[in-house]
C-alpha positions in Angstrom: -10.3 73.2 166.6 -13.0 73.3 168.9 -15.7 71.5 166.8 -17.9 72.6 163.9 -19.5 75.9 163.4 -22.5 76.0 161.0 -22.2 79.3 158.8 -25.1 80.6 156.5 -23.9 82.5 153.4 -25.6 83.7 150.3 -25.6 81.7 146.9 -25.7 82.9 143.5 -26.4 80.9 140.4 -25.7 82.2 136.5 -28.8 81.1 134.2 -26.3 81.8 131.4 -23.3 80.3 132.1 -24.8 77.3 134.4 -22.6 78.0 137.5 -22.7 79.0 140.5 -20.5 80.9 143.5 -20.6 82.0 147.1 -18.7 85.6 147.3 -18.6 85.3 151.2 -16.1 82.0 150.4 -13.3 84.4 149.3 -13.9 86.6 152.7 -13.7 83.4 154.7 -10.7 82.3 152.9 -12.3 79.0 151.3 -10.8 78.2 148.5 -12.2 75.1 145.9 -11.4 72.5 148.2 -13.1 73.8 151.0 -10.5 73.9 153.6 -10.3 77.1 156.0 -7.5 79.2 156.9 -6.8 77.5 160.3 -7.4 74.1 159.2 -5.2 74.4 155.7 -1.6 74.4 157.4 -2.8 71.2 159.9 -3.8 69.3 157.0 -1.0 70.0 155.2 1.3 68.9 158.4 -0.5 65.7 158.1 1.1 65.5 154.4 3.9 66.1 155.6 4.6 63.8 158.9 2.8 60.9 157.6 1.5 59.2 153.8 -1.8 61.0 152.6 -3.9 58.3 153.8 -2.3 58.1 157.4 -2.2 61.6 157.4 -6.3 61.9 156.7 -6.9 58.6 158.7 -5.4 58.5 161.3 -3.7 61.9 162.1 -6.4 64.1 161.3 -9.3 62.2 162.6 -7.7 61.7 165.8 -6.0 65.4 166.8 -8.4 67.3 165.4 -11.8 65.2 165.0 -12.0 65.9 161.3 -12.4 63.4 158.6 -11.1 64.5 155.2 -10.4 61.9 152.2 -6.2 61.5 151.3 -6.8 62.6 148.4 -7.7 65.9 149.5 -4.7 66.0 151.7 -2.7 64.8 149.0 -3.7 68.1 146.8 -3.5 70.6 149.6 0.2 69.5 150.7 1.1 69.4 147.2 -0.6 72.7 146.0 1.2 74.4 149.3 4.7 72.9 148.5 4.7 73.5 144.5 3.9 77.2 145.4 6.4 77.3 148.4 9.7 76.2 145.6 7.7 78.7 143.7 8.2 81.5 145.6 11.5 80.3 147.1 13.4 80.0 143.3 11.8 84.1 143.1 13.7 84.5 146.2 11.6 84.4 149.2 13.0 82.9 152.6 11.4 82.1 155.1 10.9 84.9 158.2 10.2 82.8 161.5 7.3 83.3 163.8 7.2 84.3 166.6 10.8 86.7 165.3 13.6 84.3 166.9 17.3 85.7 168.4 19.7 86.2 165.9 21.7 83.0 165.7 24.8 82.9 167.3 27.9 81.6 165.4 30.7 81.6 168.5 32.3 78.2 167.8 32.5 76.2 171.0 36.0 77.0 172.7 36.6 79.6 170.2 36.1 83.6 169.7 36.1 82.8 166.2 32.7 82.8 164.4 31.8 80.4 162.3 28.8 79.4 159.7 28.3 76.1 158.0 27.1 74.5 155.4 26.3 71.2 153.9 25.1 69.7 150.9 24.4 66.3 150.0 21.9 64.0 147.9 19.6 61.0 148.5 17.5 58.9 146.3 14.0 59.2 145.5 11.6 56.5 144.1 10.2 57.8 141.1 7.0 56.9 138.7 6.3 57.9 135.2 3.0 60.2 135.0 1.4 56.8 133.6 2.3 55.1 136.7 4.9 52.4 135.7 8.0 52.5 137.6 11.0 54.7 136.9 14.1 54.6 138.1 15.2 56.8 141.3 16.0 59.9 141.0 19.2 62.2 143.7 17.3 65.3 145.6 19.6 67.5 146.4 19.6 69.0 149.9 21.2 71.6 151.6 21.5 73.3 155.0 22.7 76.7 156.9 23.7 75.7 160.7 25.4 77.5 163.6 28.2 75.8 165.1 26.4 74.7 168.1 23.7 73.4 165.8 21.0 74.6 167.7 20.2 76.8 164.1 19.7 75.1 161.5 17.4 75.5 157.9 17.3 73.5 155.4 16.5 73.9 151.8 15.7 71.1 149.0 15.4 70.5 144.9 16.3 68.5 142.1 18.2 71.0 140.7 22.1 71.6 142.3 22.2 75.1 141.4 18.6 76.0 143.0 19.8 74.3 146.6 23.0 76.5 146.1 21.1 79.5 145.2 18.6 78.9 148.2 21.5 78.5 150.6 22.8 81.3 149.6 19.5 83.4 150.4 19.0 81.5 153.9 22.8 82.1 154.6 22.0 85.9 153.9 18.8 85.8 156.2 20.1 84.5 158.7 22.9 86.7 159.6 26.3 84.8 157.8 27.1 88.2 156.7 28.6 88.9 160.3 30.4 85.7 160.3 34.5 85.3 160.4 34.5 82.3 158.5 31.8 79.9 156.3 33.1 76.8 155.9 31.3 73.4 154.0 31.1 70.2 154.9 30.4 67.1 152.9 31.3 64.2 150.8 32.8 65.6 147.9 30.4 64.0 145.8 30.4 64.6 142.3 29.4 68.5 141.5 28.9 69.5 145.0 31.6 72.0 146.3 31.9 73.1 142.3 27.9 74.1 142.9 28.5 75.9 146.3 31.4 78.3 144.8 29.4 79.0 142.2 27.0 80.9 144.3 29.3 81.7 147.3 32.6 82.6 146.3 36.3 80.6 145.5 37.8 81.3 148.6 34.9 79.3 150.5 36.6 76.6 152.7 35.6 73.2 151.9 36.2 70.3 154.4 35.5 66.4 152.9 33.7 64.6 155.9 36.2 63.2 157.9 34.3 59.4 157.9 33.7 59.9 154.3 37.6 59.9 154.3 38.1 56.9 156.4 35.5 54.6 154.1 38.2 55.2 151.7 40.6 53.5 153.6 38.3 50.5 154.4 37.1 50.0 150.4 41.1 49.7 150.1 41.8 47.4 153.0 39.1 45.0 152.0 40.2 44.8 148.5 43.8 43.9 149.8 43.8 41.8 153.2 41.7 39.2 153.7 42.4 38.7 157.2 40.7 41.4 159.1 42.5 41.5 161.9 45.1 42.5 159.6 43.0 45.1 157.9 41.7 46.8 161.0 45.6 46.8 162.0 46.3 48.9 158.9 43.1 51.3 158.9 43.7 52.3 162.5 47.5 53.0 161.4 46.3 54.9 158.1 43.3 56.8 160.1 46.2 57.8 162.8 48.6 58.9 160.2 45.5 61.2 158.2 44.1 62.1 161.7 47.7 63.9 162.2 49.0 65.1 159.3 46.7 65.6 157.0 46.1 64.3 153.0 49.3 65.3 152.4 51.4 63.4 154.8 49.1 60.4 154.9 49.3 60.1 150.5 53.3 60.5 151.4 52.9 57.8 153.8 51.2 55.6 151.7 53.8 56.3 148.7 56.4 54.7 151.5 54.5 51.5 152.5 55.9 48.4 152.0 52.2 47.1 150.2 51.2 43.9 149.0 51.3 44.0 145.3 49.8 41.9 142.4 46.7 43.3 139.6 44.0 43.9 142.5 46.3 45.2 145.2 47.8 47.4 142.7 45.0 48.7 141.2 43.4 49.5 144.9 46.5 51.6 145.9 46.4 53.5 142.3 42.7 54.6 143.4 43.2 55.5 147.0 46.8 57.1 145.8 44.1 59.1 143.4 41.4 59.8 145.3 43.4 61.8 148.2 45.6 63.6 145.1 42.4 65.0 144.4 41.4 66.1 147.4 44.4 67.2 149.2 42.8 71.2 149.3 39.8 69.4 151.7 42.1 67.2 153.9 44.2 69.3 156.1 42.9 67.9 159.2 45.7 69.0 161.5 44.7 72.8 160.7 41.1 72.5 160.9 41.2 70.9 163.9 43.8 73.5 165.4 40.9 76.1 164.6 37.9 73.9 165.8 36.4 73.4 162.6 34.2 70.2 162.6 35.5 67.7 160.6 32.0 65.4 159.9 28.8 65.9 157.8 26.7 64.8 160.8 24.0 67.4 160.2 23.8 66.9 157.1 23.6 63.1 156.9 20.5 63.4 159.6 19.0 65.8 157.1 19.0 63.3 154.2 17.2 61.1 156.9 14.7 63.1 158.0 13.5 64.7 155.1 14.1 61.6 153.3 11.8 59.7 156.0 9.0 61.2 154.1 9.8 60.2 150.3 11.2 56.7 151.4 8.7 54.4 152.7 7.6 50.9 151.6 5.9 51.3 148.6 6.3 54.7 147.8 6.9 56.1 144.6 6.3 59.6 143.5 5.8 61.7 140.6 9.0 64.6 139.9 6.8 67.6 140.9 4.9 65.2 143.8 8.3 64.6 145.6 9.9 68.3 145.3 6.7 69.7 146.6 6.6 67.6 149.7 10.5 67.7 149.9 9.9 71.1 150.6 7.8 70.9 152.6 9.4 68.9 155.1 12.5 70.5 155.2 10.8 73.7 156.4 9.2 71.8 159.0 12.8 70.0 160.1 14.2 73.7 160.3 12.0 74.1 163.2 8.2 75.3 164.5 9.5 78.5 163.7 10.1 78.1 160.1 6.8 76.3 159.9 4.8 78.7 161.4 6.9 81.7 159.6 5.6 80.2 156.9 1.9 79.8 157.0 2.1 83.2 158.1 2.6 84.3 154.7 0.7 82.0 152.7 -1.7 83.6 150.5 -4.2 80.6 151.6 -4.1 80.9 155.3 -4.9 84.5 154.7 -9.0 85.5 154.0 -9.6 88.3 151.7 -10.1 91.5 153.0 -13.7 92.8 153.3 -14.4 95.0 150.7 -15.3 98.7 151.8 -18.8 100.0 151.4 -18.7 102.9 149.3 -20.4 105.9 150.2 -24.1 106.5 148.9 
């Protein structure tokens, strides 16, 4: 941006159809809202890093001494985010720019290679097209990361089985194919590792986040002791016994415990007893941690937050297709200037027609 350039072009008006066009707009790459090719992907940043009035406001006005309204960012982030999940759920991925290494997998410690991913959900304030208030709505996210977490993309939708699907396609991409072992991370929450062997396969190793576990044992410790020195003497014994042997040892450890008993007591052990039975298979911390697996859904949990940042702020409430498009958005520009780049390079709206070709006389 280097200030404004005044361009002539030819205009040509229809007596019999009352309109009106500029064919040298389709060369330049100017499309009905009058944004160019090198100024498209900045405003569409703003959309993304700030609200669509910031965005035109502030962001805009002040890094690139252009003053567009919001709602013209609003339509261009939008428009370029409803395409993007467009594309994506066809099967596209994006190819970063400038070409990056190929990510390395080497697990730290370890010769054993290793690629992750996570999956989670966060809520969304949602609006009825009318504009009175809906309830929230979960956006599923998901990621592909190295073990060093210097790579990491991230992929989002309303839909569990189009996150899964997109993993799968950015796991492909990006080179897990080579990998000695994928492994997932998360919370266990309700449909999640179901959805990833659905689209990876039923041998795929999944590992419930270690703190997720230990919540567990705090919901159950406040339900029975109300002394908390009493109760942080207990967790610290429970996390120990988990810590070393596992879901297996700690629900037989529990099943030996001398426990306080009565209707509220009882019923808190018969929910912990069941929530570990259920998820013995991702609880074998001993082993995991004998093979440096990580045990915690950090990456993940920061990706709810930063792609969440966006959705999430005071007064916002969004529209189903608003919040997916700029979802998207966002989690291609949390993946890295790479990924951002990678993909305006491949927009169809950052790219001006070609000239046609005179033909010969």
């Amino acid at each position: 941006m280097t200030g404004d350039v005044d361009v002539s072009r030819a205009y040509y008006h229809c007596r019999a159809c009352q309109t009106g066009t500029c064919p040298a707009d389709a060369t330049l790459g100017l499309q009905a809202d009058a944004l160019s090719p090198g100024f498209r992907p900045l405003v569409t940043l703003a959309g993304v890093l700030a609200s669509f009035a910031d965005g035109a406001d502030d962001l805009l006005r002040r890094f690139a001494g252009r003053r567009v309204s919001a709602g013209t960012v609003w339509r261009a982030t939008e428009r370029a985010g409803q395409e993007w999940i467009a594309r994506t759920r066809a099967g596209s991925v994006v190819v970063p720019s400038p070409p990056q290494p190929a990510w390395d997998f080497t697990a730290p410690d370890q010769t054993t290679t290793i690629g992750y991913l996570g999956l989670d959900a966060f809520r969304v304030p949602i609006q009825h097209p009318d504009g009175t208030q809906a309830d929230s709505r979960m956006l599923y996210i998901g990621l592909v990361y190295t073990p060093d977490k210097t790579g990491t993309e991230y992929v989002t939708d309303w839909n569990l089985d189009q996150v899964c699907a997109g993993l799968r396609q950015r796991a492909i991409a990006r080179g897990f194919g080579r990998v000695d072992r994928v492994i997932a991370v998360s919370d266990a929450g309700n449909g999640l590792e179901a959805g990833l062997r659905r689209h990876f396969d039923d041998g795929l190793l999944c590992i419930l986040d270690w703190y997720h576990a230990v919540e567990h044992l705090h919901t159950y410790a406040r339900a029975v002791w109300a002394d908390e020195a009493t109760r942080e003497s207990w967790v610290d014994r429970a996390k120990g016994t988990l810590y070393d042997r596992g879901g297996a040892g700690f629900v037989a450890w529990i099943r030996d415990q001398p426990l306080p008993s009565g209707d509220a007591a009882d019923e808190a052990r018969r929910l912990l007893l069941g929530y570990f039975d259920g998820t013995l298979h991702r609880t074998d911390y001993p082993a995991y941690r004998a093979a440096g697996y990580d045990l915690g859904s950090g990456p993940t949990k920061a990706g709810c937050k930063v792609v969440g940042a966006r959705l999430k702020g005071a007064g916002m409430r969004w529209t189903v297709n608003g919040a997916a498009a700029v979802a998207a958005l966002r989690a291609i520009y949390q993946s890295g200037p790479a990924f951002w780049d990678g993909f305006w390079a491949t927009h169809p709206r950052t790219r001006p027609a070609a000239t046609p070709k005179t033909l010969a006389a």
